[in-house]
The first five atom37 places (N, CA, C, CB, O) and aatype in JSON, in Angstrom:
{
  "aatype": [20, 20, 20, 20, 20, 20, 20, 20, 20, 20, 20, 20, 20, 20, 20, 20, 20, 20, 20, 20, 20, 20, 20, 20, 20, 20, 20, 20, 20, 20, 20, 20, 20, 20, 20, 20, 20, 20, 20, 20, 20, 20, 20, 20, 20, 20, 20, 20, 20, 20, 20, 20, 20, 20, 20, 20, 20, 20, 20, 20, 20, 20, 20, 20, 20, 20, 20, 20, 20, 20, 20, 20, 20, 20, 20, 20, 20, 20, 20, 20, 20, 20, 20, 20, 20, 20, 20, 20],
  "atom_mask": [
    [1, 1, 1, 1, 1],
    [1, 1, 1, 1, 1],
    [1, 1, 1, 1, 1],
    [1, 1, 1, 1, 1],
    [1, 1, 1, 1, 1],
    [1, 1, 1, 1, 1],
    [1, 1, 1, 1, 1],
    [1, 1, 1, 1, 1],
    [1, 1, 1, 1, 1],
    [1, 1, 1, 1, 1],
    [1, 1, 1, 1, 1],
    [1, 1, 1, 1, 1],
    [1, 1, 1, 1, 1],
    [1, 1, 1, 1, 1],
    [1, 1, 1, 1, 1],
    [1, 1, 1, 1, 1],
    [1, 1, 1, 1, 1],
    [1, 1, 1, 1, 1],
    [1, 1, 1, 1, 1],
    [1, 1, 1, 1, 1],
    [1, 1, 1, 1, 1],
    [1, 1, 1, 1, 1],
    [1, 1, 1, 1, 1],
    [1, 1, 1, 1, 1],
    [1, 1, 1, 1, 1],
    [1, 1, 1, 1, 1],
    [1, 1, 1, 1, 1],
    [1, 1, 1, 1, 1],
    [1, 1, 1, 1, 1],
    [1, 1, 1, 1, 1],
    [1, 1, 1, 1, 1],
    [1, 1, 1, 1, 1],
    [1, 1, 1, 1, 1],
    [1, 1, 1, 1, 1],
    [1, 1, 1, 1, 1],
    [1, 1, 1, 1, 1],
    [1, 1, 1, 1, 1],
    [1, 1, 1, 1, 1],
    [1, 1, 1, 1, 1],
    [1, 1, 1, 1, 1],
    [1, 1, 1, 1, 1],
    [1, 1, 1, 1, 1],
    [1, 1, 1, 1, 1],
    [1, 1, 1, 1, 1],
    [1, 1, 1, 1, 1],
    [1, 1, 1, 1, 1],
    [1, 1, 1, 1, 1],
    [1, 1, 1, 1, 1],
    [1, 1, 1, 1, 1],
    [1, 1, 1, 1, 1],
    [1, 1, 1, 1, 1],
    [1, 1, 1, 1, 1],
    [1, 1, 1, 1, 1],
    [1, 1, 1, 1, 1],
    [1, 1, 1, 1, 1],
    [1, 1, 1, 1, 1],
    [1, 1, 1, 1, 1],
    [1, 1, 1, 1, 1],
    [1, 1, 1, 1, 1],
    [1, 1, 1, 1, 1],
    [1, 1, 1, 1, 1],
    [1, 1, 1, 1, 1],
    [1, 1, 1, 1, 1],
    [1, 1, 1, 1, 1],
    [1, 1, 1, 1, 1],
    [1, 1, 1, 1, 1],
    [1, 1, 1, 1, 1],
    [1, 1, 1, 1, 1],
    [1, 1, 1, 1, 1],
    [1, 1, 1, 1, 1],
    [1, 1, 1, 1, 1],
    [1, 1, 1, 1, 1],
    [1, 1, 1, 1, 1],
    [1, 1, 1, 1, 1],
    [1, 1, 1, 1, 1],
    [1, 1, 1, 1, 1],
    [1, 1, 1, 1, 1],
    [1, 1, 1, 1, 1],
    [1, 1, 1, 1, 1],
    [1, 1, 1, 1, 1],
    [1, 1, 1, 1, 1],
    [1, 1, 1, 1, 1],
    [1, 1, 1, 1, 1],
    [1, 1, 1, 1, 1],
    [1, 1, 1, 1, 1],
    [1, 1, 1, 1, 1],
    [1, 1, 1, 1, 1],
    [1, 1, 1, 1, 1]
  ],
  "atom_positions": [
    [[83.31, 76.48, 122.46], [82.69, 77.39, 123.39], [81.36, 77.84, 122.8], [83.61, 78.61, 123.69], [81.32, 78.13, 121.6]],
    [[80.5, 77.89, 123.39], [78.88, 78.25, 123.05], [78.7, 79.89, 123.51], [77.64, 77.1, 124.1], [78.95, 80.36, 124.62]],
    [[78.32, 80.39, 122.66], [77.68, 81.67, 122.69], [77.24, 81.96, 123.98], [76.59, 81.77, 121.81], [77.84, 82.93, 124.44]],
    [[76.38, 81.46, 124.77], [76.56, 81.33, 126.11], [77.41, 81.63, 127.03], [76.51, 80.54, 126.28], [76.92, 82.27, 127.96]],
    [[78.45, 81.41, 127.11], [80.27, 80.84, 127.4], [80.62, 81.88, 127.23], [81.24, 79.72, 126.45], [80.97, 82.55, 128.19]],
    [[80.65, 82.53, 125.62], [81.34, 83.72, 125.86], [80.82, 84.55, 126.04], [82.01, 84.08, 125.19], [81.81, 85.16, 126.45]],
    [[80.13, 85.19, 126.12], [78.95, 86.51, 126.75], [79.97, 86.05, 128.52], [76.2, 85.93, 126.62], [80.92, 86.71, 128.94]],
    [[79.44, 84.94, 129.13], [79.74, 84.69, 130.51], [81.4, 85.3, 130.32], [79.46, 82.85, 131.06], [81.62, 86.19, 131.14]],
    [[82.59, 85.0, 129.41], [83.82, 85.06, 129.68], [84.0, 87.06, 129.32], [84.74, 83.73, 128.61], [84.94, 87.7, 129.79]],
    [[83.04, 87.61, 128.54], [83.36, 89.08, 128.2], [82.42, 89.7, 129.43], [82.88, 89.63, 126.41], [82.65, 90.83, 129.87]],
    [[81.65, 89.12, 129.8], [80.74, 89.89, 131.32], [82.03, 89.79, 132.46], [78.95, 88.63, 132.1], [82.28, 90.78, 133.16]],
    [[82.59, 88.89, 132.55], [83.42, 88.12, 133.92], [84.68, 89.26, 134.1], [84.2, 86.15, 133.49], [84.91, 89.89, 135.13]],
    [[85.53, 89.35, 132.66], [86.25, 90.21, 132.06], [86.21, 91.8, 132.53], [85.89, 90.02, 130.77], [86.96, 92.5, 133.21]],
    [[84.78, 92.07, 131.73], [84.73, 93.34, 132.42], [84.46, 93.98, 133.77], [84.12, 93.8, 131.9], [84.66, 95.14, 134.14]],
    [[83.98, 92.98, 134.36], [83.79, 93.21, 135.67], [85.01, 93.44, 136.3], [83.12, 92.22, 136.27], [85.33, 94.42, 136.97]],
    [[85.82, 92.22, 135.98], [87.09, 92.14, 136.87], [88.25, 93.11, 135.94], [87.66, 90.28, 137.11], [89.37, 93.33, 136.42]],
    [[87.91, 93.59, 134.75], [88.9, 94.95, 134.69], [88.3, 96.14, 135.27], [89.3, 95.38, 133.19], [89.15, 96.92, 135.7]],
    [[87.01, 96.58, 135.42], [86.28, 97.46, 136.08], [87.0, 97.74, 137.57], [84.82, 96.9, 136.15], [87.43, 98.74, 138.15]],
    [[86.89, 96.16, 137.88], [87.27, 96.27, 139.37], [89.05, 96.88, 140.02], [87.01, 94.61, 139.84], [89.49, 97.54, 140.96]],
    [[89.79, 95.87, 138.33], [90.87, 96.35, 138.71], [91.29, 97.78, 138.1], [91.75, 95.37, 138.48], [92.45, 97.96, 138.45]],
    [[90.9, 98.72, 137.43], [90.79, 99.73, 137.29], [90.69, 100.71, 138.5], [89.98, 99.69, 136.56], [91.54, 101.56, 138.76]],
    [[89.58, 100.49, 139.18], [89.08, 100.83, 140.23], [90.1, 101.12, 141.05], [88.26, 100.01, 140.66], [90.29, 102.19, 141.64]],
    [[90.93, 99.87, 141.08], [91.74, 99.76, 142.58], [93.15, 100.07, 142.26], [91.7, 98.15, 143.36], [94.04, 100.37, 143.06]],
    [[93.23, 99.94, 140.76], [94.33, 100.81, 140.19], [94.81, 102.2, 140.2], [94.22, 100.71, 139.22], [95.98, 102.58, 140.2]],
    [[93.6, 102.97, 140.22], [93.86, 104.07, 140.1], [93.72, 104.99, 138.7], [94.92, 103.98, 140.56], [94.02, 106.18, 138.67]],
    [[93.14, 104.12, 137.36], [93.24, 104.97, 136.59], [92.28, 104.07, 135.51], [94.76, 105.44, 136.31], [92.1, 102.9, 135.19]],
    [[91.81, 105.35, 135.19], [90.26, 105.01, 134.08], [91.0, 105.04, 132.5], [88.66, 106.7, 134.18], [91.43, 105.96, 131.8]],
    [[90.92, 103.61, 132.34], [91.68, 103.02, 130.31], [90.83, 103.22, 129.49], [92.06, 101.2, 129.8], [89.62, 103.06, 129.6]],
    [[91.37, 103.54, 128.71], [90.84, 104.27, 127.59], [90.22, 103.56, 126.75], [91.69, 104.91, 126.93], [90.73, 102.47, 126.55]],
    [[88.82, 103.9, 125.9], [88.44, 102.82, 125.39], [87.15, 101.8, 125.83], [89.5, 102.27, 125.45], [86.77, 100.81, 125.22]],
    [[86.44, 102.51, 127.41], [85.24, 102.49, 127.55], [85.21, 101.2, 128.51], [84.48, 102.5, 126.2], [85.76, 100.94, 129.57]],
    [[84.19, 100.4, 127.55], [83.89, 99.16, 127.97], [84.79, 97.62, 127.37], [82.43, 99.18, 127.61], [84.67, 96.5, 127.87]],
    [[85.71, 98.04, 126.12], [86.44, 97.28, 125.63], [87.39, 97.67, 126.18], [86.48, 97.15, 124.48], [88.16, 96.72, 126.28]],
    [[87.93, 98.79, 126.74], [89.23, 99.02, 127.66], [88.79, 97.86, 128.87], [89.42, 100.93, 128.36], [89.43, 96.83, 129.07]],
    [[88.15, 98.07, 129.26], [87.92, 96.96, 130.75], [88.3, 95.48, 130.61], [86.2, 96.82, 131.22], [88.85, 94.69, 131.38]],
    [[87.76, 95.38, 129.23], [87.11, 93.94, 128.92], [88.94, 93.19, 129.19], [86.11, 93.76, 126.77], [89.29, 92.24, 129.88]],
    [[90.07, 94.49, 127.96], [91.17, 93.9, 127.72], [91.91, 93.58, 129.08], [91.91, 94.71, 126.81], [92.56, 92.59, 129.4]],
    [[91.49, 95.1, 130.0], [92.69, 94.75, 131.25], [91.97, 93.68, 131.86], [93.1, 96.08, 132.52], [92.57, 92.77, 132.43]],
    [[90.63, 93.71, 131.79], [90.46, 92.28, 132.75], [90.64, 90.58, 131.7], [88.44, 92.4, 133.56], [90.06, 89.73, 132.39]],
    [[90.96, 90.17, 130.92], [91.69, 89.28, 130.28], [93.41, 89.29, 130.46], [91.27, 89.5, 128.92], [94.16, 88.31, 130.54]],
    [[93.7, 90.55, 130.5], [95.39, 90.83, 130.79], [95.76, 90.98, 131.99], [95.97, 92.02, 130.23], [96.91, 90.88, 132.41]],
    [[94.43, 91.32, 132.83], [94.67, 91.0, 134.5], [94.64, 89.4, 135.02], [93.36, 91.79, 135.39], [95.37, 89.03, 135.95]],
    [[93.78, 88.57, 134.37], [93.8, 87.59, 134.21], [94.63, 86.25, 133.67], [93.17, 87.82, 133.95], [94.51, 85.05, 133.9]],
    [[95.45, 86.97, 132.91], [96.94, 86.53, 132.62], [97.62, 86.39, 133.68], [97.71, 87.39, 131.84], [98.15, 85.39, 134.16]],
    [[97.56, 88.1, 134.22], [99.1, 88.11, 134.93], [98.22, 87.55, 136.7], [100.22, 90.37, 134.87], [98.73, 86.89, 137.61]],
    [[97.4, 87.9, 136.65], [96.5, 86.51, 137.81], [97.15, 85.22, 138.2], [95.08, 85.78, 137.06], [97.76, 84.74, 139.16]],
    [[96.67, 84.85, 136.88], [96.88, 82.95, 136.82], [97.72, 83.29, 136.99], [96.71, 81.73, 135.73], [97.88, 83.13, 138.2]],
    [[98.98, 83.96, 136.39], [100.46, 83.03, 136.37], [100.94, 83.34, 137.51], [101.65, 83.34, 135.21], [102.03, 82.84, 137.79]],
    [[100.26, 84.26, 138.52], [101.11, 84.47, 140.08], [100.25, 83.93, 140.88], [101.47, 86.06, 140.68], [100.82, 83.48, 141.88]],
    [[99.27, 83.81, 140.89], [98.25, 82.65, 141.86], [97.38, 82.18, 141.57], [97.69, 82.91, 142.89], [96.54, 82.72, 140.84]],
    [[97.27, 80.88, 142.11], [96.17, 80.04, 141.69], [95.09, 79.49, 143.12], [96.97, 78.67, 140.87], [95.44, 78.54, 143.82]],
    [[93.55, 80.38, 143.43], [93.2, 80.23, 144.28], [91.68, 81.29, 144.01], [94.32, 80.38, 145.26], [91.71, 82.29, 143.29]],
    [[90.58, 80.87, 144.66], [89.65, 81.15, 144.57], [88.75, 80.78, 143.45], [89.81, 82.07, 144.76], [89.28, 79.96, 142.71]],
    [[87.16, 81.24, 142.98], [86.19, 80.6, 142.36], [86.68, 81.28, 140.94], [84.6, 80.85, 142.99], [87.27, 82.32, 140.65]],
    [[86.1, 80.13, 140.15], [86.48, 80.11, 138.64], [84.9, 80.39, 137.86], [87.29, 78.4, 138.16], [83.99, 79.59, 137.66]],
    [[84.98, 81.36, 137.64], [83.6, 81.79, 136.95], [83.87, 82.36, 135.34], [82.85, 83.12, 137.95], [84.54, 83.3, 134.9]],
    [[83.02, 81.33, 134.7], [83.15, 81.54, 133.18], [85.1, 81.14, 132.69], [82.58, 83.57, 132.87], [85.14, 81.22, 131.46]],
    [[85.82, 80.96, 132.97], [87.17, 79.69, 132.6], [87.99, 80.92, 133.64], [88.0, 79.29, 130.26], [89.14, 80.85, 133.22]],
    [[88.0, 81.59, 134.35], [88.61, 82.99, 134.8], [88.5, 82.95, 136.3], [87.79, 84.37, 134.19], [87.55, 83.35, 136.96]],
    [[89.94, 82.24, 136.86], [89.71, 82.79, 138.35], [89.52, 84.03, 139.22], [90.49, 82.49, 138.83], [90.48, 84.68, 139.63]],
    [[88.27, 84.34, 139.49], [88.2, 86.13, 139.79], [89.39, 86.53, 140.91], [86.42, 86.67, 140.61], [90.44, 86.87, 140.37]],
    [[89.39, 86.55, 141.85], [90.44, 86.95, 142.44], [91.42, 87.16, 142.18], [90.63, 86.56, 143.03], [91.63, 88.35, 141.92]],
    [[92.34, 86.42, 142.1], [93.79, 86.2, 140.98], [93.52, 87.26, 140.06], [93.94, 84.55, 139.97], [94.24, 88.27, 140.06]],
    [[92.62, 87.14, 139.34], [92.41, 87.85, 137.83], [92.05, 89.73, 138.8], [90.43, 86.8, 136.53], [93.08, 90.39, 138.7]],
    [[91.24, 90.32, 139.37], [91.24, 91.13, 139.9], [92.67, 91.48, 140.41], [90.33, 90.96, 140.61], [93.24, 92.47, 139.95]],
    [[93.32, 90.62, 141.42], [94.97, 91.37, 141.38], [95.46, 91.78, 140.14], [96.17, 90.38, 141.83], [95.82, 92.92, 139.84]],
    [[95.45, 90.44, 139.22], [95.85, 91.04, 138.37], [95.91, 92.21, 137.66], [95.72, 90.61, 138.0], [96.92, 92.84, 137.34]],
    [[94.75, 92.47, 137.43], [94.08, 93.44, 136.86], [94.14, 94.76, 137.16], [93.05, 93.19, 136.92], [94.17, 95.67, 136.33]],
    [[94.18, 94.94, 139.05], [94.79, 95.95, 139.73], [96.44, 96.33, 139.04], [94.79, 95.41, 141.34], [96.73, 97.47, 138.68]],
    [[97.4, 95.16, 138.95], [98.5, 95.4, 138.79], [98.94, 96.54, 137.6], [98.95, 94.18, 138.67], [99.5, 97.62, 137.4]],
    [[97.95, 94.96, 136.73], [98.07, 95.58, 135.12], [97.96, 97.04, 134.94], [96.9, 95.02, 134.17], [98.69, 97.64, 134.16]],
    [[96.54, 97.92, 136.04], [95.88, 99.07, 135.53], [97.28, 99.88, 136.26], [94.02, 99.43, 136.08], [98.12, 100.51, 135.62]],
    [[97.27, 99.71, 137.68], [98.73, 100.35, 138.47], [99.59, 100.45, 137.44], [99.53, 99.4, 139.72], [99.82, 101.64, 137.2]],
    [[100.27, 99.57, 136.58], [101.08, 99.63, 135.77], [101.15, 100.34, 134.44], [101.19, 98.68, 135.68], [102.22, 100.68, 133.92]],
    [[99.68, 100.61, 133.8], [99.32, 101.56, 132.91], [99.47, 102.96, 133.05], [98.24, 101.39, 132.71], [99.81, 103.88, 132.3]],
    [[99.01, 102.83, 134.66], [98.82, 104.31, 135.19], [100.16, 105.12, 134.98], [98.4, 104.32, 136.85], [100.05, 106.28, 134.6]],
    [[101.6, 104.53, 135.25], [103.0, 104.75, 135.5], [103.15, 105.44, 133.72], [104.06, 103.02, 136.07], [103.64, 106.46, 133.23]],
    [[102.51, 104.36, 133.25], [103.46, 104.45, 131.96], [102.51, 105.48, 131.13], [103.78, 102.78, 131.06], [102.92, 105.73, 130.0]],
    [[101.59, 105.97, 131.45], [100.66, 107.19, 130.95], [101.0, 108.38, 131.41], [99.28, 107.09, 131.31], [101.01, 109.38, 130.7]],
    [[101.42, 108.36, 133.07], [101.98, 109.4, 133.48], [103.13, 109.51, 132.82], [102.1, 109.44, 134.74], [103.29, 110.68, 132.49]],
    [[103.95, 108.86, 132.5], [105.83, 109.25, 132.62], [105.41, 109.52, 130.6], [107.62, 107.14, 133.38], [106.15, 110.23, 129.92]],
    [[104.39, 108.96, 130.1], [104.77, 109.46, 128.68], [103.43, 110.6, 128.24], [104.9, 107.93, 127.47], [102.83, 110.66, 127.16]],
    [[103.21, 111.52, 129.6], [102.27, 112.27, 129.33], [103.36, 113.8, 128.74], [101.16, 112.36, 130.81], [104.5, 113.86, 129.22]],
    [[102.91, 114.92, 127.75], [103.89, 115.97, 127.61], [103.02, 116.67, 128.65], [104.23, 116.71, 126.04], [101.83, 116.57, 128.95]],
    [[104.34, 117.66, 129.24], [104.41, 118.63, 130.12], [104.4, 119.85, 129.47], [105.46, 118.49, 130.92], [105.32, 120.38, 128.84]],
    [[102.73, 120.44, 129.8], [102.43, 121.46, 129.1], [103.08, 122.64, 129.7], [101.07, 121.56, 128.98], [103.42, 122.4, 130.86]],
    [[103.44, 124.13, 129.21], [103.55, 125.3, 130.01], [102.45, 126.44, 129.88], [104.81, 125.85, 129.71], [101.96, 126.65, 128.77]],
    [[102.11, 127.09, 130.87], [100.96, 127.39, 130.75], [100.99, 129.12, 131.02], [100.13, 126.44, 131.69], [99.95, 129.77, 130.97]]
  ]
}
């Protein structure tokens, strides 16, 4: 992979964890490397449930955006349920 390549695969990444963040419901911690991961781990769980739409930089966006939605939906659960319940 050429330096090139990957700039294109960590731009593609964050976009499409940005996006699935977005549609998730909940802002990951960790900035711009939070994005980068859910959109590589949205992109996981993407590919392995559909295969369809344009492949930009080795990363089908669509797929990878569900994904990514899922992944962040799924963060969101598990941040809430292990947040402590302050009394005030």
């Amino acid at each position: 992979m050429t330096l090139v390549g990957l700039i294109v695969l960590l731009v593609v990444a964050f976009v499409v964890g940005a996006l699935g963040e977005l549609i998730g419901g909940v802002k990951v911690p960790g900035g711009i490397l939070g994005s980068i991961v859910v959109g590589f781990i949205g992109a996981w769980i993407g590919g392995a449930l559909f295969h369809f739409g344009p492949v930009v930089g080795g990363i089908q966006v669509v797929p990878a955006i569900i994904g990514g939605a899922i992944f962040a939906f799924a963060l969101r659960l598990i941040l809430k349920a292990t947040r402590r319940r302050t009394v005030a």
